[in-house]
C-alpha positions in Angstrom: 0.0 0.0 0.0 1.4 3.3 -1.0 1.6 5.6 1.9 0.8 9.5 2.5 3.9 11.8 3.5 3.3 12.5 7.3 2.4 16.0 6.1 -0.6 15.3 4.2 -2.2 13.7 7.9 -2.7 17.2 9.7 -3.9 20.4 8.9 -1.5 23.7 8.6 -2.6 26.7 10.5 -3.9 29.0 7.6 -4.4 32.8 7.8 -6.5 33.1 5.1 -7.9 37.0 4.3 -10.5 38.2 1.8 -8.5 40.1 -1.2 -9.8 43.1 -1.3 -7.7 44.2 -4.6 -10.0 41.6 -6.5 -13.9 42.8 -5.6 -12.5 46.9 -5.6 -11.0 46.4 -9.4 -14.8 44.1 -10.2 -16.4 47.4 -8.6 -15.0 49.8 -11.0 -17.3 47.7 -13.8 -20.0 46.7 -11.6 -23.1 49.1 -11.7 -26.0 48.2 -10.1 -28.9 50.6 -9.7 -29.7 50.8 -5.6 -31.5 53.9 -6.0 -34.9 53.0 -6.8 -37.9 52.3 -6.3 -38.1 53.3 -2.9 -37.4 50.3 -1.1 -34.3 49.5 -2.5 -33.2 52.5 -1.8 -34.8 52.8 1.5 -32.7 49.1 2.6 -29.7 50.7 1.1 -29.6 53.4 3.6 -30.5 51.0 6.5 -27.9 48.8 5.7 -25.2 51.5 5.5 -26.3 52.2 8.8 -26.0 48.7 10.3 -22.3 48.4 8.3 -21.3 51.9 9.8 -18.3 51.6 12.4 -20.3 54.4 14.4 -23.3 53.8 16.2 -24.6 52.1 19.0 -24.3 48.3 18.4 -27.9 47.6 19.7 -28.9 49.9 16.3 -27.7 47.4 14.0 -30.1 44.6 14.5 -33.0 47.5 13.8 -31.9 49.1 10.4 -30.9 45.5 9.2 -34.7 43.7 10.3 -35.8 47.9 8.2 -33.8 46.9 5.4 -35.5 43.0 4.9 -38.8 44.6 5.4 -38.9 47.5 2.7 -36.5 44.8 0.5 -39.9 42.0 1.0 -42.1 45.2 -0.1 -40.6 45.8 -3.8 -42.9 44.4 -5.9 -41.1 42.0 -8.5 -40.6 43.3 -11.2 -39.4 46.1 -10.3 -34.9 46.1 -10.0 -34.7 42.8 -9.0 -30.9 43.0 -9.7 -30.9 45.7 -7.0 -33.3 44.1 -4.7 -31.1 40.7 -4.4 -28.2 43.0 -4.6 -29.0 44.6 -1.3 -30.7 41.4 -0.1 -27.8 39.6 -0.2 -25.1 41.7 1.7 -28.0 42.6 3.9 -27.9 38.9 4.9 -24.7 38.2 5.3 -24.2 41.3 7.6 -26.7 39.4 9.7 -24.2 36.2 10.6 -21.3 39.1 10.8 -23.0 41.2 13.8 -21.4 40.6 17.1 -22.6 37.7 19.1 -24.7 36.6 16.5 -24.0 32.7 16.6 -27.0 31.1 15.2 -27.2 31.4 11.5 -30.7 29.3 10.7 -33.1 31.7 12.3 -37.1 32.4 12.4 -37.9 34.8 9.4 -39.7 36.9 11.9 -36.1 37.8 14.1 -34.3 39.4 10.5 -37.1 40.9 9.3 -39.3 39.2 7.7 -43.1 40.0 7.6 -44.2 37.0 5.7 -44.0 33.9 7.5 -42.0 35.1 10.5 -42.4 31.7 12.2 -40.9 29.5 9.6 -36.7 29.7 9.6 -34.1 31.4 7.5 -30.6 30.0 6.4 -28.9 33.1 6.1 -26.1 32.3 4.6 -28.4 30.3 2.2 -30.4 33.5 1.4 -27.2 36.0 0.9 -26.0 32.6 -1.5 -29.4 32.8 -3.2 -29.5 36.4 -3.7 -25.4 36.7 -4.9 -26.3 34.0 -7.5 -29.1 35.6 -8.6 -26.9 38.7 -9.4 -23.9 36.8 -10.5 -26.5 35.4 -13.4 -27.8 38.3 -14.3 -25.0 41.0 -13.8 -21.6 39.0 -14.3 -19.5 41.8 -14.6 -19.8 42.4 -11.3 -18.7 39.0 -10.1 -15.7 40.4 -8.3 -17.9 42.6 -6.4 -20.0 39.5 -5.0 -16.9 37.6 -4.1 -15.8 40.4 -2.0 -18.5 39.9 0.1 -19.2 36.2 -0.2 -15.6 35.9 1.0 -15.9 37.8 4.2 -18.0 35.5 5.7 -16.4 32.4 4.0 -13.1 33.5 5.3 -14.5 33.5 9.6 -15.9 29.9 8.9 -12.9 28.6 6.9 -10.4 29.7 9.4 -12.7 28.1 12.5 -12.8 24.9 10.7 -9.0 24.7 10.4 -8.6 25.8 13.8 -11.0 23.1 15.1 -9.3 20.6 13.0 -5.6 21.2 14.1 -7.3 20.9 17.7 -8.6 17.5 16.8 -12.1 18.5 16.9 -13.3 16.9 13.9 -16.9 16.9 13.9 -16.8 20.7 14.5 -14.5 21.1 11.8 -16.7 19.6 9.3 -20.0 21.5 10.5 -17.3 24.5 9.9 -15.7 23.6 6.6 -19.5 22.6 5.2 -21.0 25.7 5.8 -18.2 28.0 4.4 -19.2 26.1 1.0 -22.5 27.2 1.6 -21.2 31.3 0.6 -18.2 30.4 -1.4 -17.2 27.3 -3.6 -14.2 29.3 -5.4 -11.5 28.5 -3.3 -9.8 24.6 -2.2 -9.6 25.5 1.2 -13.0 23.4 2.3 -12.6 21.1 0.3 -8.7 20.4 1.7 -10.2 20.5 5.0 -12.9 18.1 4.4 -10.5 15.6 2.5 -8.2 16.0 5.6 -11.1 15.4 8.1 -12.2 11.8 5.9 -8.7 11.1 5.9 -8.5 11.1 9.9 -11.7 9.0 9.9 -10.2 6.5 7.4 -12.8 7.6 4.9 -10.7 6.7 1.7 -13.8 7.1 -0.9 -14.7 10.5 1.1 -11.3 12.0 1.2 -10.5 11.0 -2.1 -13.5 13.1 -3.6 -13.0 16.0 -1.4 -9.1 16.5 -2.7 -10.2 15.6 -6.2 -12.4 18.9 -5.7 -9.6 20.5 -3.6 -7.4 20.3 -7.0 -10.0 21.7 -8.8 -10.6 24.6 -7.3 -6.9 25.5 -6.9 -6.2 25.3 -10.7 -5.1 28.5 -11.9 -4.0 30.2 -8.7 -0.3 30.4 -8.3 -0.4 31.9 -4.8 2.3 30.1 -2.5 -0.1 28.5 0.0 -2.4 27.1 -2.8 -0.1 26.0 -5.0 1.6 23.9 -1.9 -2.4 22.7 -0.7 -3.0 21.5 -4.2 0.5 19.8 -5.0 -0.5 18.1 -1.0 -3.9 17.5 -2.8 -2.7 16.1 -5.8 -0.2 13.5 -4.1 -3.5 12.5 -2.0 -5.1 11.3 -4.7 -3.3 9.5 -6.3 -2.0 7.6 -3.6 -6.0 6.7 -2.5 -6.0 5.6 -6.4 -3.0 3.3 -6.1 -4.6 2.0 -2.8 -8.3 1.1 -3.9 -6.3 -0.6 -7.0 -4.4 -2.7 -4.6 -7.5 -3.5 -2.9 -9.2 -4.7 -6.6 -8.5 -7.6 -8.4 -8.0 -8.8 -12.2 -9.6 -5.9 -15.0 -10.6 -3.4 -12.2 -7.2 -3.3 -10.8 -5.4 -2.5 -14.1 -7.8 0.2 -14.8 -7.6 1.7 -11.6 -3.7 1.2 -11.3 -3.7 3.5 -14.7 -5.8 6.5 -13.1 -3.6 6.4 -10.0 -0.6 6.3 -12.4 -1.5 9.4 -14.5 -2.2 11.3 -11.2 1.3 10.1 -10.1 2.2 11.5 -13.7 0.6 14.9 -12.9 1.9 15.4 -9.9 5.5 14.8 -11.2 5.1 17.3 -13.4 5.0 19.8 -10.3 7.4 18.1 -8.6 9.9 16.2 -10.5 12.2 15.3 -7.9 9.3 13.4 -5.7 11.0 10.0 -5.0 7.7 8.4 -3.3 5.8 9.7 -5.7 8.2 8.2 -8.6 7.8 5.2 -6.3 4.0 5.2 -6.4 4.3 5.9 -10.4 6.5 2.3 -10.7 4.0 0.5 -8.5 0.7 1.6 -10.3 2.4 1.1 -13.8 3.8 -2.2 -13.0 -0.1 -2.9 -11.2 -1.5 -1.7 -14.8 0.6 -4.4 -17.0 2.9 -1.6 -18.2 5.7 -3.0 -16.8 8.6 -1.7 -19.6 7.6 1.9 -18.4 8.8 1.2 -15.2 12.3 1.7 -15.9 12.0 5.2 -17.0 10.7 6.1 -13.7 14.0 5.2 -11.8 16.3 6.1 -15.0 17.6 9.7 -14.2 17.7 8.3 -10.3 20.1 5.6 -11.2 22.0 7.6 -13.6 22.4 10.8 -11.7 22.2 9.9 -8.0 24.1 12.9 -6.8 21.2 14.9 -7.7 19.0 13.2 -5.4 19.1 13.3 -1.2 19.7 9.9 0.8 16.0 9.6 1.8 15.1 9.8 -1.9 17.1 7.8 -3.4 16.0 5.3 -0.7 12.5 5.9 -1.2 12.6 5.2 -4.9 14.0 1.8 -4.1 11.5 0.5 -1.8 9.5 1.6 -5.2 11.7 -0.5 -7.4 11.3 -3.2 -4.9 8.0 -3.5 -5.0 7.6 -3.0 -8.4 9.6 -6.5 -8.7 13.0 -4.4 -10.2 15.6 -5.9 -7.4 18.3 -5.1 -9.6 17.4 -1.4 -9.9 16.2 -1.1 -6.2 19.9 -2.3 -5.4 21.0 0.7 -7.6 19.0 2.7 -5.8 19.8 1.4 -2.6 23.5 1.1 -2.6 23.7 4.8 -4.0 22.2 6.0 -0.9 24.4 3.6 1.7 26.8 5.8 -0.7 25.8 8.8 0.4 25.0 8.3 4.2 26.8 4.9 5.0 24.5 4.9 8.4 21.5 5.3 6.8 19.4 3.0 8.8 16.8 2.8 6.3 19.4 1.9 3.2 21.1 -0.4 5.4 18.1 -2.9 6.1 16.9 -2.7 2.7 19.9 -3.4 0.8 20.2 -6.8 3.2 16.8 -7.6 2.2 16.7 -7.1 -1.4 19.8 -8.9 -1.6 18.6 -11.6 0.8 15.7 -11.8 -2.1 18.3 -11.9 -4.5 20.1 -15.3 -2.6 23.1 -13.5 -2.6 24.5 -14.7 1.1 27.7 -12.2 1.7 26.1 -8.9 0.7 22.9 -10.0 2.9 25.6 -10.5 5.7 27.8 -7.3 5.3 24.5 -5.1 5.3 22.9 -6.8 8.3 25.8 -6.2 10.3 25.9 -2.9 9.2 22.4 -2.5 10.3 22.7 -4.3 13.3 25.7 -1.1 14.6 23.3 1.2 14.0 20.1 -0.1 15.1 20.8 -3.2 17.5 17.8 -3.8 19.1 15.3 -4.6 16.3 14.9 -8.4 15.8 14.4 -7.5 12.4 18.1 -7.0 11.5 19.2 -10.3 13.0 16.7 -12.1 11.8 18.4 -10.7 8.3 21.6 -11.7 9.7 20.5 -15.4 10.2 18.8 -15.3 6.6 22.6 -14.6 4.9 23.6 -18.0 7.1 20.4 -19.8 5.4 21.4 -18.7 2.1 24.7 -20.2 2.5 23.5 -23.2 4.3 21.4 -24.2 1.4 24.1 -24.0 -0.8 27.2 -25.6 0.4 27.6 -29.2 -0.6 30.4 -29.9 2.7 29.2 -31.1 5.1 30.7 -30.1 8.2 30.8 -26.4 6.4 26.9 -26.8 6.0 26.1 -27.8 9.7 28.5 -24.7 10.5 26.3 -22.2 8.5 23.0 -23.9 9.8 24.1 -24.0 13.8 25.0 -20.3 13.2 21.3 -20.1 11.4 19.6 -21.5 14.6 21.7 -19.2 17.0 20.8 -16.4 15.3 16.9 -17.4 14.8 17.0 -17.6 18.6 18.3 -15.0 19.5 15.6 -12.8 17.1 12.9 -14.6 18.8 14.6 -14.2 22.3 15.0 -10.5 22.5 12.8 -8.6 25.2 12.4 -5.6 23.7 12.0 -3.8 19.7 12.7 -0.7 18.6 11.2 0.9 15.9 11.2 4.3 14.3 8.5 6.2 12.7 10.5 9.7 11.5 13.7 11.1 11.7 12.6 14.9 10.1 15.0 17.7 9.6 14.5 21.1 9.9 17.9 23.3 9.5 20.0 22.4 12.3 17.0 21.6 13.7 16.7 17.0 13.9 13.4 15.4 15.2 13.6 11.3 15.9 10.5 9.6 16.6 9.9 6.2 17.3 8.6 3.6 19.9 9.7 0.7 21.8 7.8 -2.7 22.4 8.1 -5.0 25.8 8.4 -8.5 24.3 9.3 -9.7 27.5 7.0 -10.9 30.5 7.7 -8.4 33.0 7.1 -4.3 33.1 10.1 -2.7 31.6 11.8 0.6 31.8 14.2 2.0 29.3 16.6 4.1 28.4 17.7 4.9 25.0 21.2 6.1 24.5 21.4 7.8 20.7 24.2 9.6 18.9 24.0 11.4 16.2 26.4 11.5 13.4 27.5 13.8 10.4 28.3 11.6 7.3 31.8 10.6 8.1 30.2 8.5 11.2 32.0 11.5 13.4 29.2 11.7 16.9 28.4 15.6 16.8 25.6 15.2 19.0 23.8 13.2 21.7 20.5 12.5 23.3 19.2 9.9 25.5 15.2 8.9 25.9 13.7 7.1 29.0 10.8 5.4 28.1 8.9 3.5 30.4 7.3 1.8 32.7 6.0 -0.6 29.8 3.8 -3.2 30.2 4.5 -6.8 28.9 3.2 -6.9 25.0 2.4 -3.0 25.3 4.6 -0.5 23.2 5.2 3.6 24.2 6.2 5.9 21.6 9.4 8.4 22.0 10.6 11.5 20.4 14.1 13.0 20.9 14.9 17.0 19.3 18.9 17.8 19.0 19.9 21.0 17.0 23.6 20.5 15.2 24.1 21.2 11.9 25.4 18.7 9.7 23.2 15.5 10.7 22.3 12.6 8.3 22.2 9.1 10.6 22.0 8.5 14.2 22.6 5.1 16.1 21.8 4.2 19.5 23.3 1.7 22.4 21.6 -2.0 22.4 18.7 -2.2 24.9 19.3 -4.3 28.3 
C-alpha cells in the first residue's frame, strides 16, 4: 500500500484573508442601480447604517430587520438585480453582527413579515441572492466575491482551527458551511478531505481532494499551489490503494488513473522520489511494466542529484515494483551517500537476501545491526545470509556450521525482550526530530533508556541524546521522540537495549 507523507495527515494553521484588490477592481465595472424604487433605496440606507463603524451596536439589528422589510415590499418586477443586490449583503451582515452565533433563524427575528415563524438560512439567502446577481449582472462577479468571502473566510479559518485541535466533527459542521457562501476557493474542500482522511474515509477524502485540485487550478499563490500539489499527491495515492484493494480488469484500470495522477503530480514536482515510487508500482499494477524503468532512470544515472532519503524511497519503489536489480541501484547509491543510513542499510540486506546472494545479505545486516541493534528485524536478516549459505554448500561439516550459526541467530531474534522501531527522523535546519517507539516482548514491566548519537556523514558523533521510556507493560509498546539541533546531521545510532 502506497503511503501518504506525514504531512498530508494534519492540517497547517492557515491565515486566510479576503482580497480586497480583487472585488474593488470588479467594482470599477459593476453598476447596479440601488436607488430605486423606494425600497431599494430605503434598505440601502438601513444597511449603511448597520455596516457603519459608528453607532450604538444595539442599532444594527434594527436598520438590518428595516432593510428586509422594505426589500420584502418591492414588488417584482421592479430592480430585481438591485433588490437581491441589497438582499444579499444585507444577509450576510446578519451572521457578521457581534454575538450573533446562530445562522438558521425564524424569518420573523431578521425581518421578515411573511412567515415570520418559519426559519431562514442566512447564509443560504445571501447565496441565493449573490447567485441571482452573478446570473444576471456578471460583470460584477468580483464585487459578489468580496463579500461572499468575508463571511467564508470567519468559517474557513474556525474549521482549520478546530481541525488542528482534533475537533473533527466541529471542523466539518465549519468547513461545510463556508461552501455554503463560497465554492471558489480549495480551502474546504482540503479541510474536508483532511477530516475523511482522519476518519479513514478513503472514498470520502479522495472526492473532497479531487475537488480540492479543482478549485486550486489557476491560482499560483504560494499556500495554494503547496495545498493543491498536498492535494494532488492525495489522490493518487488513494487511487493506487483502492487498485491494490481490486482484483483482475478493475485493478489495471484503476492502477492506470492512479498512475496518471502520479504522472501529474510529477510534473510539479519532479524530484518526488515516493511519488516516482507510487508511479512504478501503479504502472507495473496496470501491465505496463517496460515503463517502469524510465521512472528510476535519471535516479540511477544521476544519484548525486537526489538526497539519501530519496534515493532510498525510490527503491522501496523499485522493490516493490519487482525491479531488485534497480532497487539495489537505488539502494547502494544512498548507503553511498550516508553509510548509516538505517533505512538503506536494512533494505539493501533484504533485497539482496531476495536476491540469494549470502555475503552482501551479511555485510548489510551487520551494518544494520551497529546502527540499530535492538530490532529483531536486523538479526533475523543476519541469520537469513547463514540460510542462504547453508542451502548451498555441498560440505558437510561447512553446512552444519552455517546452519548452527542459522539457529543461533533465529533464537536470538525470537529471544530478544524488547524492539525498537522508528517512525520519523525529520529535519529542519539544524534543527533534527527522531520519533519512534519501543515494544516490551518480554514478561515483566520494563523501563528504558535509549542512548542515541547522532552522526555527520563521516560516522563523526556531533551530537547526543538519550530517551527514557517506560514503565512498559509486557506486550504493550510507548512511543518516544528525541529533538537535537547541530548542523550537519544525516544518521544516528543508538546503544543495544538491556
Amino acid at each position: 500500500m502506497t503511503a501518504f507523507r506525514r504531512n498530508a495527515l494534519a492540517a497547517l494553521a492557515l491565515s486566510v484573508a479576503a482580497s480586497a484588490s480583487a472585488g474593488a477592481q470588479g467594482a470599477k465595472k459593476c453598476e447596479i442601480n440601488t436607488g430605486s424604487p423606494f425600497g431599494v433605496n430605503g434598505a440601502k440606507i438601513y444597511l449603511n447604517k448597520a455596516m457603519a463603524t459608528s453607532g450604538a451596536a444595539d442599532e444594527k439589528p434594527k436598520h438590518l430587520k428595516n432593510a428586509v422589510a422594505a426589500l420584502e415590499k418591492v414588488p417584482s418586477g421592479q430592480n430585481d438585480l438591485g433588490r437581491e443586490w441589497v438582499l444579499g449583503k444585507t444577509m450576510l451582515w446578519w451572521t457578521m453582527l457581534p454575538g450573533q452565533t446562530q445562522q438558521v433563524v425564524k424569518r420573523g427575528d431578521v425581518g421578515f413579515t411573511t412567515n415570520p415563524g418559519e426559519t431562514v438560512d442566512l447564509l443560504a439567502a445571501a447565496d441565493s441572492a449573490f447567485s441571482y446577481v452573478e446570473a444576471n449582472a456578471p460583470q460584477c462577479a468580483d464585487s459578489v466575491d468580496l463579500f461572499r468571502r468575508q463571511a467564508w473566510v470567519r468559517l474557513i479559518n474556525a474549521a482549520i482551527t478546530a481541525g488542528n485541535n482534533r475537533q473533527l466533527d466541529s471542523s466539518e459542521v465549519l468547513a461545510k458551511r463556508s461552501l455554503v457562501i463560497y465554492r471558489k476557493s480549495p480551502h474546504a474542500y482540503n479541510q474536508l478531505g483532511i477530516i475523511a482522511q482522519n476518519r479513514s474515509d478513503d472514498t470520502l477524502a479522495l472526492r473532497y481532494f479531487q475537488q480540492a485540485v479543482k478549485a486550486a487550478e489557476g491560482d499560483t499563490t504560494t499556500a495554494i499551489v503547496k495545498l493543491k500539489r498536498d492535494a494532488m499527491y492525495a489522490v493518487a495515492v488513494y487511487q493506487q490503494n483502492a487498485a491494490e484493494r481490486a482484483q483482475g480488469a478493475e485493478r489495471q484500470a484503476l492502477s492506470k488513473q492512479a498512475a496518471e495522477s502520479f504522472r501529474a503530480y510529477l510534473k510539479e514536482v519532479p524530484t518526488d522520489a515516493k511519488a516516482q515510487a507510487g508511479l512504478a508500482r501503479a504502472l507495473s499494477q496496470s501491465g505496463d511494466s517496460a515503463a517502469v524503468a524510465s521512472v528510476y532512470a535519471d535516479m540511477m544515472a544521476n544519484p548525486s542529484k537526489y538526497s539519501d532519503q530519496q534515493l532510498v524511497e525510490a527503491g522501496v519503489g523499485a522493490a516493490n515494483s519487482g525491479r531488485n536489480a534497480d532497487a539495489i541501484k537505488l539502494f547502494e547509491a544512498a548507503a553511498a551517500q550516508n553509510p548509516y543510513s538505517r533505512d538503506a542499510l536494512f533494505d539493501l540486506a533484504t533485497t539482496y537476501f531476495a536476491s540469494g546472494d549470502a555475503d552482501k545479505t551479511e555485510t548489510y545486516a551487520r551494518r544494520a545491526i551497529a546502527v540499530d541493534p535492538s530490532n529483531p528485524d536486523n538479526w533475523s536478516l543476519l541469520a537469513g545470509s547463514y540460510q542462504l549459505r547453508a542451502a548451498a554448500l555441498k560440505e558437510a561439516k561447512a553446512k552444519k556450521t552455517a546452519t548452527d550459526s542459522l539457529l543461533l541467530l533465529i533464537q536470538k531474534a525470537k529471544a530478544m525482550p524488547q524492539r525498537v522501531a522508528f517512525t520519523t527522523f525529520d529535519h529542519d535546519g539544524a534543527k533534527h526530530t527522531l520519533s519512534g517507539s519501543v515494544q516490551n516482548l518480554g514478561t515483566a514491566p520494563g523501563n528504558y533508556t535509549l542512548k542515541f548519537e547522532f552522526l555527520d556523514k563521516a560516522g563523526k558523533v556531533v551530537a547526543s541524546q538519550t530517551a527514557n521510556v517506560g514503565p512498559v507493560a509486557p506486550k504493550e509498546t510507548k512511543p518516544f521522540s528525541v529533538t537535537v539541533n547541530q548542523a550537519g546531521i544525516v544518521a544516528f545510532r543508538y546503544a543495544p537495549l538491556q
